[in-house]
N, C-alpha and C positions, 0 to 999 in steps of 0.2 A: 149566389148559387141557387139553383133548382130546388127547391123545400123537401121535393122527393129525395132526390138525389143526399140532400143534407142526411133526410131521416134515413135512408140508405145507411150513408156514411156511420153515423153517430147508433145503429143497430151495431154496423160492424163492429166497432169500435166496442158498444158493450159486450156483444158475445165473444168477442177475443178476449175478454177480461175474464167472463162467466167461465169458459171454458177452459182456461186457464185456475181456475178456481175449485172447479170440481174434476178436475183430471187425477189420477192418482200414474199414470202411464208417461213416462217423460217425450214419445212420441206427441201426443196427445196436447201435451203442457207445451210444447213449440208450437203446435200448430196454431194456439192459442194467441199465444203472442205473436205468431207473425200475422192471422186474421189482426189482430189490433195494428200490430205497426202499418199494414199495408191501408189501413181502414183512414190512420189520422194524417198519409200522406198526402193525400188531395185534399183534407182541411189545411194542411199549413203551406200549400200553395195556392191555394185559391185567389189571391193578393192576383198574382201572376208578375209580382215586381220581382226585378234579376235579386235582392237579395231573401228575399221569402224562397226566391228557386233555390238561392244558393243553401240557407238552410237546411231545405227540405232534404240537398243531395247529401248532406253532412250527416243529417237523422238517418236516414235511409242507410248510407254506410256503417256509421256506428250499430245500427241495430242489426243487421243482416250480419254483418263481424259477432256482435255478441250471441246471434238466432246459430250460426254458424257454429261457433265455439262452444254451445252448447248442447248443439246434435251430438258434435265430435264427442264430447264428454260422458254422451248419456250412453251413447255406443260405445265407448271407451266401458265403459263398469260394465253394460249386459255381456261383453266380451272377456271381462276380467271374471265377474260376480253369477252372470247368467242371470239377473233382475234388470228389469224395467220399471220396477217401481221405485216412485219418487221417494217414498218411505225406508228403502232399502239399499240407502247410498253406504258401505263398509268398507269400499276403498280406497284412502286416502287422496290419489292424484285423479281421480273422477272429480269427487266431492271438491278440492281445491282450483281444479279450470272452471267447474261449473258455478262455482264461488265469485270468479274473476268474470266469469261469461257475462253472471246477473251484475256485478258491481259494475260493470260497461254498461249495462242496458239502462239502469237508474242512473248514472252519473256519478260513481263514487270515484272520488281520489285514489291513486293517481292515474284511473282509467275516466277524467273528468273533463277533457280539455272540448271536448266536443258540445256540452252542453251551454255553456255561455255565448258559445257563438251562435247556437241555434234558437237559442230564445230570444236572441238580439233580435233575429230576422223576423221576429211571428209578430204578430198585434198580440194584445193581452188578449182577448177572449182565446185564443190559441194556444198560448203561454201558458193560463191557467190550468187547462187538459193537459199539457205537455208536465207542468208542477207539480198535478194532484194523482188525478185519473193513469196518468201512465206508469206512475210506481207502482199501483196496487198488486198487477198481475207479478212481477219479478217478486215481491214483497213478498207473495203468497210463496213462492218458490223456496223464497230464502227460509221461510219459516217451518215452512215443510220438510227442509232436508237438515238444517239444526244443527252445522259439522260443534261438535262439543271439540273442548280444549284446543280449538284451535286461535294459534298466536294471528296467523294470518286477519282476521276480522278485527281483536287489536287494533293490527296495524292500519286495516284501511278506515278504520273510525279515526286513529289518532291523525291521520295523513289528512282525510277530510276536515275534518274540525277544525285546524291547522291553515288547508289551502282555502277552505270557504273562508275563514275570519280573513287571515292574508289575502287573497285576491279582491274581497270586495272594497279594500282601503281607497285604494285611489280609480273607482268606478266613478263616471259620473251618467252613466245608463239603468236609468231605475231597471230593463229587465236583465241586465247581466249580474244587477247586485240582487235581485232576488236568484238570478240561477248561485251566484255563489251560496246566497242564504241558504239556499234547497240543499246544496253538497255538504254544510255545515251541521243539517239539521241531519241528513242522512248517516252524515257521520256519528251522532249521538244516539241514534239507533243500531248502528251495527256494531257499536259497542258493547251494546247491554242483551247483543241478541241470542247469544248462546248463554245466558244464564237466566233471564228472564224474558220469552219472546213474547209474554201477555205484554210487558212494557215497555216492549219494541213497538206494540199493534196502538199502543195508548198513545205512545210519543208519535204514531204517523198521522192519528185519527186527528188529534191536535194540531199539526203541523199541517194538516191539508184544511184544518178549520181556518189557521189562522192567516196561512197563505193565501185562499180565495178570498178571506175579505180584504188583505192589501191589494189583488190583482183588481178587488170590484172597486176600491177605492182611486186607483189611479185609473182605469179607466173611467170613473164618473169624470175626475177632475183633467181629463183625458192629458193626463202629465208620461211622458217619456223619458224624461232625462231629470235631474236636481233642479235646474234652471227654470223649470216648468211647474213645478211645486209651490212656488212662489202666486200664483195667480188663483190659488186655490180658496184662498179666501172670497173672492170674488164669487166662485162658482157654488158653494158648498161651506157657508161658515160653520153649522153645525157639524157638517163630517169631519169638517177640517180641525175641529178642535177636539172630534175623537181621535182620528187617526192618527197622529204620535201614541198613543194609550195602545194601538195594534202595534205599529212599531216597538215598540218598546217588549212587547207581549213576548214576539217574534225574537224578539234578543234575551227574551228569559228574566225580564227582571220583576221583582216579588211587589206587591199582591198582586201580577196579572197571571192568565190563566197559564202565560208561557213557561213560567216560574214552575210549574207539577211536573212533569216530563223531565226536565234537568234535575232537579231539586230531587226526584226516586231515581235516577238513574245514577246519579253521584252515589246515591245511597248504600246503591245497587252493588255498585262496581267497587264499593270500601269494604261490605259484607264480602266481595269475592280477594280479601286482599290484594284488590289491584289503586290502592291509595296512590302509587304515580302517576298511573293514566287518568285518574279521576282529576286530580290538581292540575295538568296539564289541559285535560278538556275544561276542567270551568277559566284554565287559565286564556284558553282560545275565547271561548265566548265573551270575553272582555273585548276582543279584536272584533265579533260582528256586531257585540253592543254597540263601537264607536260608529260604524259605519248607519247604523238606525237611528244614534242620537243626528247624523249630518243632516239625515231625510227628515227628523224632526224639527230640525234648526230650519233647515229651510222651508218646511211646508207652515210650519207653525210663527216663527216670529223675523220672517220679511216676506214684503209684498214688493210686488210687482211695481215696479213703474209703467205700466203699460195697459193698467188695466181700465176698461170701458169707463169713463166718466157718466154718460147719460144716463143707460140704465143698469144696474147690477145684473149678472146672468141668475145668480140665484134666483131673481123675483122670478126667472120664467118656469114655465112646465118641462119637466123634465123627461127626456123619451127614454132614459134606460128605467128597467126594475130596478126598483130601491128595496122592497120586504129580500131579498136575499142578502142584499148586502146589510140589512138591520140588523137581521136575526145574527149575519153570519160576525159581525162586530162585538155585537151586544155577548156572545158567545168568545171571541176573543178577548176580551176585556175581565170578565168579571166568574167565570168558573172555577176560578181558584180557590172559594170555601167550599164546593162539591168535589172536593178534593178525597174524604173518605169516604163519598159516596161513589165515586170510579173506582178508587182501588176494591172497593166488593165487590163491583160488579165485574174487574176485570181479572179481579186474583179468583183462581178453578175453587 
């Protein structure tokens, strides 16, 4: 693609975020978001292969449905309420489409079914925008209108948590088991989001740390599938014998940094005596722990038969940045004794 053209693109892409971010106007806060959707559709076709097309029309529909759903909603309340502002949602059935509008546009269960199939279709550097970068702007939404008491959010955490560990069992497409990972991790923030949204913004800020370094990791080792993870030694011995330590992060288990986010939000949701949905979600997370032990089993202890004899690939120079994916590892791994140091900076 055109460099122009790209920085073009990737301006768009951040001022639909920006402007979504500082909008207080819900006209305003769509137009936001459709500048962004309309900005990363010519990134995730660029490929120009019939299934990167086929994705792209699948993204595009999903979001134009949920960009839809959520005019109709915002109109729905100035017509009920006479407010335009996002701050001034009082009527129950606005606040609850526009609830469903944003859980389409992220991915949540059970408005989810679109996103595995569109991740399948991108290359990972595409994937990765699609994982991190395009929640933020819905995120801010959600955080902005805050419906308190409601069961509704409950249930699309408990439903996500649930279909992300379930779906990603019998994947063997590393990007569709991170799309399930993403709906799983999604769902343990809209959990805890009407009672603590600082530890909604802490469990995403982690989750998009811990996610770009798996996407930077299988794109070094330029693995697509389970089968390909195998050859990873060859390419990248010292990655390779981090990157189960990220995987594992990413399934939440203790002392890595993925372990803070689950471990206050269980906390969270026991202080709000909701002690069944709490057992129930640490009970899912056992379900996508299995699916990151499989991507460890196979990245970490079998090797390829197939692999170059003469010279190793590792010995050669490498063309991708490695300091992002360093930092973005080294940050996965090991945050978890700066554990009281986030919660002051993130509790008011």
């Amino acid at each position: 693609m055109n460099p122009y053209i790209l920085a073009t693109l990737l301006l768009g892409l951040g001022l639909g975020t920006t402007i979504t971010f500082a909008s207080s106007h819900w006209l305003l806060a769509w137009m936001g978001l459709e500048i962004n959707t309309l900005a990363i559709i010519p990134l995730m076709s660029q490929r120009h292969h019939p299934r990167a097309v086929e994705a792209t029309t699948k993204y595009f529909l999903a979001q134009a449905t949920g960009a839809a759903t959520l005019l109709f909603a915002s109109t729905t309340n100035a017509w009920l309420t006479g407010q335009w502002d996002i701050h001034q949602m009082a009527h129950p059935l606005p606040v609850t489409i526009i609830t469903l509008a944003l859980a389409l546009k992220i991915g949540l269960a059970p408005l989810h079914v679109w996103l595995p199939e569109v991740l399948q279709g991108l290359d990972l550097t595409t994937g990765l925008v699609l994982s991190t970068w395009q929640k933020l702007a819905p995120f801010a939404l959600l955080l902005q209108i805050q419906p308190a008491n409601s069961p509704l959010l409950i249930m699309l955490g408990l439903a996500s948590t649930l279909i992300g560990g379930w779906g990603g069992l019998n994947q063997t497409q590393l990007r569709k088991i991170l799309a399930y990972s993403s709906i799983a991790h999604l769902g343990w923030m809209i959990l805890v989001l009407q009672f603590s949204p600082t530890l909604t913004l802490l469990a995403l800020l982690v989750y998009i740390l811990m996610t770009s370094s798996t996407f930077l990791v299988f794109k070094l080792s330029e693995s697509t599938n389970i089968n390909m993870l195998a050859t990873s030694w060859a390419k990248a011995p010292a990655l390779t014998s981090l990157a189960p330590l990220v995987l594992l992060s990413l399934g939440g288990l203790p002392p890595l940094t993925g372990f803070m986010p689950k471990w206050l939000i269980l906390q969270e949701l026991t202080k709000q005596g909701l002690a069944p949905a709490a057992t129930l979600a640490a009970f899912t997370a056992l379900l996508s722990l299995y699916f990151y032990l499989r991507l460890t089993y196979a990245m970490t202890l079998t090797i390829s038969p197939n692999n170059l004899v003469g010279s190793a690939p590792w010995r050669l120079q490498s063309s991708q940045l490695t300091l992002p994916l360093a930092t973005l590892t080294v940050g996965s791994i090991t945050l978890l004794p700066l554990a009281p140091t986030v919660l002051a900076v993130f509790t008011p």
